[in-house]
N, C-alpha and C positions, 0 to 999 in steps of 0.2 A: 151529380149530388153524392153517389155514393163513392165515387173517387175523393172529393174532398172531407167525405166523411170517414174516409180508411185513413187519410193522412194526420188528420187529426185524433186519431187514436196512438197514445202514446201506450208504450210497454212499461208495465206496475214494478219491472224489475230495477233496481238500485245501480247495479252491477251492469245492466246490460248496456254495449258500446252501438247497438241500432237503437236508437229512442221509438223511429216509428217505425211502427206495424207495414208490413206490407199490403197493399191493395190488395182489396177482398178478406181480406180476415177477419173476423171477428171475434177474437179473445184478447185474454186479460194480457199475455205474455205472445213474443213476438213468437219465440222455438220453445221447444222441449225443455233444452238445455238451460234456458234464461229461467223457465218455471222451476226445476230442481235448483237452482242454486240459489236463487229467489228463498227456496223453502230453508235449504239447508241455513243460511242469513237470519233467517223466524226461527231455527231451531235454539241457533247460537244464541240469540237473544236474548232466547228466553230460558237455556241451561248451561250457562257459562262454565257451572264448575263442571258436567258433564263433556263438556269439548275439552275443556281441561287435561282435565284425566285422560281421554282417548289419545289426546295429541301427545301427552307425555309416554303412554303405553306405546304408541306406535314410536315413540322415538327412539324407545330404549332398545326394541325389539327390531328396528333398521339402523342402529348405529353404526355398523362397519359400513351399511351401504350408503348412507347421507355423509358420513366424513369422504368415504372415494368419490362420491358424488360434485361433494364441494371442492375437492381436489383436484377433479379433471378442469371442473368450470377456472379454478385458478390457471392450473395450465393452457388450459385454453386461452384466456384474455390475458395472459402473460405472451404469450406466442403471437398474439397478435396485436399486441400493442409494445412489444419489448423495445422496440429505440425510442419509443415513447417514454417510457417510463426511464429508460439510461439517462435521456436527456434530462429529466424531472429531477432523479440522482444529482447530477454531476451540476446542474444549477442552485440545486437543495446546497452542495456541497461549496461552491463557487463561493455562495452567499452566504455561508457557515464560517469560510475561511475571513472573509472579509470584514467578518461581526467580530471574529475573535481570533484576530489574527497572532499575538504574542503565546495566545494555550496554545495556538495550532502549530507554533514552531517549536514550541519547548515541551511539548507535545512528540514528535519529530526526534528531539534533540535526543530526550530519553528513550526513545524505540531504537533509533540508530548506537547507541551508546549500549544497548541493552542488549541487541541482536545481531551488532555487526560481525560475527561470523558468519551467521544464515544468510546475512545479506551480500558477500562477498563470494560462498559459495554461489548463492542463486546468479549473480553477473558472472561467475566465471561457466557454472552449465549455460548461460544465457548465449554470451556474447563468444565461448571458449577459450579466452584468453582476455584479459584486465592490465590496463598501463598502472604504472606504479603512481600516477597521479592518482589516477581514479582510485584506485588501491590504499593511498595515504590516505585520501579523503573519506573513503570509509571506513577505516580503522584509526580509531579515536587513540586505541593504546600503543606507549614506545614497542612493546614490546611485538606490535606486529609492523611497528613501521621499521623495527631494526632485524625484521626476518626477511626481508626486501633483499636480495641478492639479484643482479644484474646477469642478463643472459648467456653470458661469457666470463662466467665467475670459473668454470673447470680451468677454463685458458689458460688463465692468468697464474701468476710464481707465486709461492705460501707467503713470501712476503707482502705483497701486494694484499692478497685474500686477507691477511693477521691485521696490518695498517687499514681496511676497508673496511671491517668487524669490529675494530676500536670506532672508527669514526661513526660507523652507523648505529653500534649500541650508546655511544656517550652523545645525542644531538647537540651542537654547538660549540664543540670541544674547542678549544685554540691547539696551535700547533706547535706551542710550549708545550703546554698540558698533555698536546697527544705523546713527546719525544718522552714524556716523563713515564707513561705507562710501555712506553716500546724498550726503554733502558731497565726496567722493572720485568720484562717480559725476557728483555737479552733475543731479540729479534734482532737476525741478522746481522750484517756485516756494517759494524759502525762508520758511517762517513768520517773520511778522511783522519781514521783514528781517532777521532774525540766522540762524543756521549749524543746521542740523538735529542737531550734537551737542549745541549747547547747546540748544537748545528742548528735547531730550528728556532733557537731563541736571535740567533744570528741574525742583522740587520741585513747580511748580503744575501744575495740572490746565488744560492750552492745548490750543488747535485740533492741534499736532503729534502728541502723545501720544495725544488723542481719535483722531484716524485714524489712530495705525500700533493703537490697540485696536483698532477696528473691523476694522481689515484682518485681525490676529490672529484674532481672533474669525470671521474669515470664513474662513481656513486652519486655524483647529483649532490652533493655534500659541500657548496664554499665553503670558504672558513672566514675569520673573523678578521677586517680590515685592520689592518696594523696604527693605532692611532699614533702619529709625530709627535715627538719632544715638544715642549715649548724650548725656543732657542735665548 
């Protein structure tokens, strides 16, 4: 009888996570602990704006130590759920891209337009060294795609280096057009005594045209198919 009558004695506290009293007790509350906090619950109740004030006063007065407090807790559950939470990121982001996919490239377009020199150093501390594709490709402007010089630029004869330096500052040049800045320039030793526009304006296949190929051919530079007469 008095075992079923201990079980059904339930504990008057709100808060408390044992509902019943242990066998043999006979009070209002299971512990100590359940009875103060029980009271403190009655205090709050009934003087709101007093807990008020206390909890503002004590917050002002442990500021630095509730901000370092809340601080470690983040470090903590950040250290412990960290490829959690990347994965959350990079899904957050997946699905970001996918919603708004044309902001996100032109987006891209202007950061790479904007920063391609930080971007060119960072791949060259990266990788130590950058091919002149990857290289074009991240410099949007002529002016670094014609600072492009080939690893055997010492090597080569001033002629070569002056004819390589036209073609790669003026992109698309014909090789009329180039003969016309190299006889304005007075480079070198004019093929077969005539004017380097007309040598290369020449339909045959001459020593001129042979080497401004090659030279092409050596800066990655074709040049423009020769379009046929109509006959």
């Amino acid at each position: 009888m008095a075992g079923s009558l201990a079980v059904e004695l339930i504990c008057a506290s709100r808060t408390c996570q044992n509902k019943f009293i242990p066998t043999g007790h006979r009070r209002k509350y299971c512990t100590a602990a359940c009875s103060k906090r029980e009271n403190q619950r009655k205090y709050a109740e009934a003087h709101p704006e007093n807990v008020r004030q206390s909890q503002k006063a004590w917050a002002e007065a442990n500021r630095e130590h509730l901000r370092e407090y809340h601080r470690e807790n983040q470090r903590a559950w950040r250290s412990a759920n960290l490829e959690k939470e990347r994965e959350r990121g990079r899904e957050y982001a997946r699905k970001w891209r996918a919603e708004h996919r044309e902001q996100f490239l032109a987006t891209q377009r202007a950061y790479r337009k904007t920063n391609h020199h930080e971007l060119i150093e960072k791949r060259r501390e990266r990788d130590g060294s950058i091919s002149r594709e990857a290289y074009l490709r991240l410099a949007s402007s002529e002016s670094l795609k014609a600072a492009w010089r080939p690893d055997d630029w010492k090597d080569r004869p001033v002629d070569w280096q002056t004819i390589a330096t036209l073609i790669l500052t003026h992109p698309g040049i014909s090789n009329q057009e180039l003969g016309f800045y190299l006889d304005k320039a007075r480079i070198g030793s004019r093929p077969h005594g005539s004017t380097w526009q007309a040598a290369l304006s020449s339909t045959q296949n001459n020593a001129a045209t042979q080497l401004i190929s090659r030279v092409r051919r050596w800066v990655k530079q074709p040049g423009r198919k020769r379009i046929p007469a109509d006959s």
